[in-house]
N, C-alpha and C positions, 0 to 999 in steps of 0.2 A: 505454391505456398499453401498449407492448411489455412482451413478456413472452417467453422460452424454456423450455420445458421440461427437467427433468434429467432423469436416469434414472432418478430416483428418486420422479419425480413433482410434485417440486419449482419453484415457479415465479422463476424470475430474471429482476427486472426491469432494461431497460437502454435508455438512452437512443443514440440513431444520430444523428449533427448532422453537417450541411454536405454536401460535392462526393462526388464520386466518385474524387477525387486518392486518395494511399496513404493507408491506416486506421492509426489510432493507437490506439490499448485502452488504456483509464486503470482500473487500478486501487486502490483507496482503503484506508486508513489503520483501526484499529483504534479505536471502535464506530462508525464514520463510515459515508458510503452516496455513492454517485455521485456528488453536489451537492459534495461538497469538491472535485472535480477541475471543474467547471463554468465555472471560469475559463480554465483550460488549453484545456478542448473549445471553447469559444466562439474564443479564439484560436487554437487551428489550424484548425479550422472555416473560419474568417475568411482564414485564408491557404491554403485552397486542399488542406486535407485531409479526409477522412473520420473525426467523432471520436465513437468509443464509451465509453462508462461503464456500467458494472451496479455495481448493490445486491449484494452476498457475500449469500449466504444467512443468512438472520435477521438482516439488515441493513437498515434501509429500508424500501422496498416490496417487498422477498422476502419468499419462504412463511419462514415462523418454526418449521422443523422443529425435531421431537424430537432429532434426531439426524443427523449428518455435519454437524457444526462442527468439524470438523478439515479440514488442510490437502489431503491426498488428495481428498477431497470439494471442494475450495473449486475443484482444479485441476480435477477432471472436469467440474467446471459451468461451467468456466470455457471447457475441452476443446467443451463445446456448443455452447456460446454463439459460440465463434468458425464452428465447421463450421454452425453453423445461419445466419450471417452470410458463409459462407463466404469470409473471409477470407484476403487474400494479401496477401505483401511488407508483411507485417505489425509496426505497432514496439510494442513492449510495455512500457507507463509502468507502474511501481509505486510507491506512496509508503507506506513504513511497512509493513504488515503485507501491505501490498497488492505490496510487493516480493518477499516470501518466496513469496506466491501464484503469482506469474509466473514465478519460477526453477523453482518446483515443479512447475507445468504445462509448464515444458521437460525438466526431468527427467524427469515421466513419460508426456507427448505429442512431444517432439522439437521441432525448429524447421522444419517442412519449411513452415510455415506463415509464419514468423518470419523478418525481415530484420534486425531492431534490437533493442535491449533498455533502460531507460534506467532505473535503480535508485534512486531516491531518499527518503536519509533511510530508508534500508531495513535491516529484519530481521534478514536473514542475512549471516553465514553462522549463527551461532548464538546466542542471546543469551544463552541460562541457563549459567553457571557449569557445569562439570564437571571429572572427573579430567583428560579430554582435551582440556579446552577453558576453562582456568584465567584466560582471558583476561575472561570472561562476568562477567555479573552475577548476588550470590547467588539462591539462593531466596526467601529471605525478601525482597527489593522482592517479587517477584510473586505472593506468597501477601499482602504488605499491599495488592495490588491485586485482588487476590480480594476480600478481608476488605470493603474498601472496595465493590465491586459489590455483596456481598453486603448487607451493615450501610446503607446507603443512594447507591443508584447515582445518583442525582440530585445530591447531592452530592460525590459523586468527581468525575463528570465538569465541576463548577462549576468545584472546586481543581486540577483540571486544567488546564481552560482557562486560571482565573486565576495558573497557576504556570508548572508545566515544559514544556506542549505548544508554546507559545507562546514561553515564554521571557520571558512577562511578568512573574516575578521576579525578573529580572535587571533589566528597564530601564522597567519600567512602561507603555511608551507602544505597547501592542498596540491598536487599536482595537476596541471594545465589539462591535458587530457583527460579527467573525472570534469572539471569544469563544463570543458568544450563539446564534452558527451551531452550532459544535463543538456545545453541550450541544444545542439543538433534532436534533439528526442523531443524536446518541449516547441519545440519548430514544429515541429510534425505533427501537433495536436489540433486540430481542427479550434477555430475561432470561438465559435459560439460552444463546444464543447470544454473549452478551454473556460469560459469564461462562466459559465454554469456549473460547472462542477466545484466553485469556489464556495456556493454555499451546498452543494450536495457535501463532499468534506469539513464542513463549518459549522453548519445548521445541524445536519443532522442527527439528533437523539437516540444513542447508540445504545443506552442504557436498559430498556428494554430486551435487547438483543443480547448483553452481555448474560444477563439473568439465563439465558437460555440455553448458554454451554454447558454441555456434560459431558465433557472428555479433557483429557489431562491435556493443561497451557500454560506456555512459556511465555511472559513477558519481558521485552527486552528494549529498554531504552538510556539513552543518554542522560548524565544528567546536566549538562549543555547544549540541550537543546531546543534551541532558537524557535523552531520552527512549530513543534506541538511538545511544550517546554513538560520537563517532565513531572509538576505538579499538577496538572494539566490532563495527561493524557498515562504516559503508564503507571503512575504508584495509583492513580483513579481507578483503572483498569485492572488492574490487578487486584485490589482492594472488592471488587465486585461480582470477579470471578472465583466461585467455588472452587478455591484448591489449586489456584493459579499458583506457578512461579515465577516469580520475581527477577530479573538481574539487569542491576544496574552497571553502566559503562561508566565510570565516575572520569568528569573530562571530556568527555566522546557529546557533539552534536546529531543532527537530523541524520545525516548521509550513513547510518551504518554501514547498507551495502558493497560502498567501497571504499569510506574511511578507515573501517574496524571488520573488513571482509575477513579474514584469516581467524580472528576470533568467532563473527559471529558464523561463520560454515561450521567452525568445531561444537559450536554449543548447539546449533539444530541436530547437526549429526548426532551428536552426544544423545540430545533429546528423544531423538526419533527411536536411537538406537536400546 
């Protein structure tokens, strides 16, 4: 299996699929690992692009460090992975926590690498609640998502799948296999990894980073969703970015990747194309 090296010793694994067309970088969702975006890479793959995914460290098949489960860390290995792949005319998918990753690796790598950017169901600009950002969610959700990793993570991530990620309780009719995916992937995330990266996705102040995009982005989120609800996270995001696109799934929760998969491949493609 590929694998990169950090700086810190650290092993990031990531999958390379298809052409030599322009590369597309899938970054993935919070305790998830590469395999959530596998549908995405298979279709663009398939149409004639270059499509990467990595495991976030303590996600997956990454090294399960002590230490740098924060977002600075998650962009410098991320920072690797692209100059060890050396990548150009680059589009950078993020879904979920994997969005906050990508803004933050332009915030502190730049885009000289970067053509596109395509935000989904994403993080930022901030999600926790503050004096200057009264728009957020309290504290208290993300300490009972604490509580929950900590008291039994096997089960959090069950009433996840079977609740708000998904959106299946709202309308019941997610199928069992997207469910049984999420929990087998979020199984595989390292504990203390798992358990720190709730305020690396929560806490951190994406908004600076937003300021710093200068290349055409696609925003795209639900406007049911539960999870980084979309006053919250994308009309914020969008609103922030110079000359962002906007599109809202009206209906559609968190899970885009494989709730609203068949749309959301056409609008990247579209995007890129």
């Amino acid at each position: 299996m590929p694998f990169v090296t950090a700086d810190d010793g650290a092993r990031i694994f990531y999958k390379d699929w298809g052409t030599e067309g322009s590369p597309v970088l899938f970054s993935h969702g919070w305790p998830l690992n590469a395999d959530a975006w596998e549908a995405a890479a298979l279709f663009m793959a398939s149409n004639g692009h270059r499509a990467i995914a990595h495991d976030r460290r303590g996600h997956g098949r990454s090294s399960q460090t002590w230490h740098g489960n924060e977002m600075d860390t998650y962009a410098d290995d991320l920072a690797c992975l692209i100059e060890h792949l050396d990548l150009r005319d680059l589009t950078l998918v993020g879904h979920s926590t994997g969005g906050g990753e990508i803004v933050h690796y332009i915030g502190r790598h730049g885009t000289a690498r970067v053509s596109r950017v395509v935000l989904v169901g994403a993080v930022p600009p901030l999600m926790l609640k503050t004096d200057d950002n009264p728009e957020g969610l309290p504290i208290e959700v993300f300490d009972g998502i604490r509580a929950g990793e900590l008291a039994n993570r096997s089960q959090l991530y069950r009433d996840l799948a079977d609740g708000p990620f998904f959106g299946h309780n709202r309308r019941g009719d997610v199928a069992q296999g997207f469910r049984d995916a999420f929990w087998l992937q979020s199984m595989a995330c390292g504990h203390r990894a798992a358990y720190e990266c709730i305020a690396a996705f929560s806490a951190t102040d994406f908004r600076p980073d937003l300021a710093k995009i200068d290349v055409p982005t696609l925003v795209i989120h639900g406007d049911d969703d539960q999870i980084v609800p979309f006053e919250v996270g994308g009309k914020r995001s969008a609103a922030l970015i110079d000359g962002a696109v906007l599109k809202v799934y009206e209906g559609s929760g968190h899970a885009l990747p494989d709730t609203d998969r068949d749309r959301l491949h056409a609008d990247i493609l579209g995007f890129i194309s």
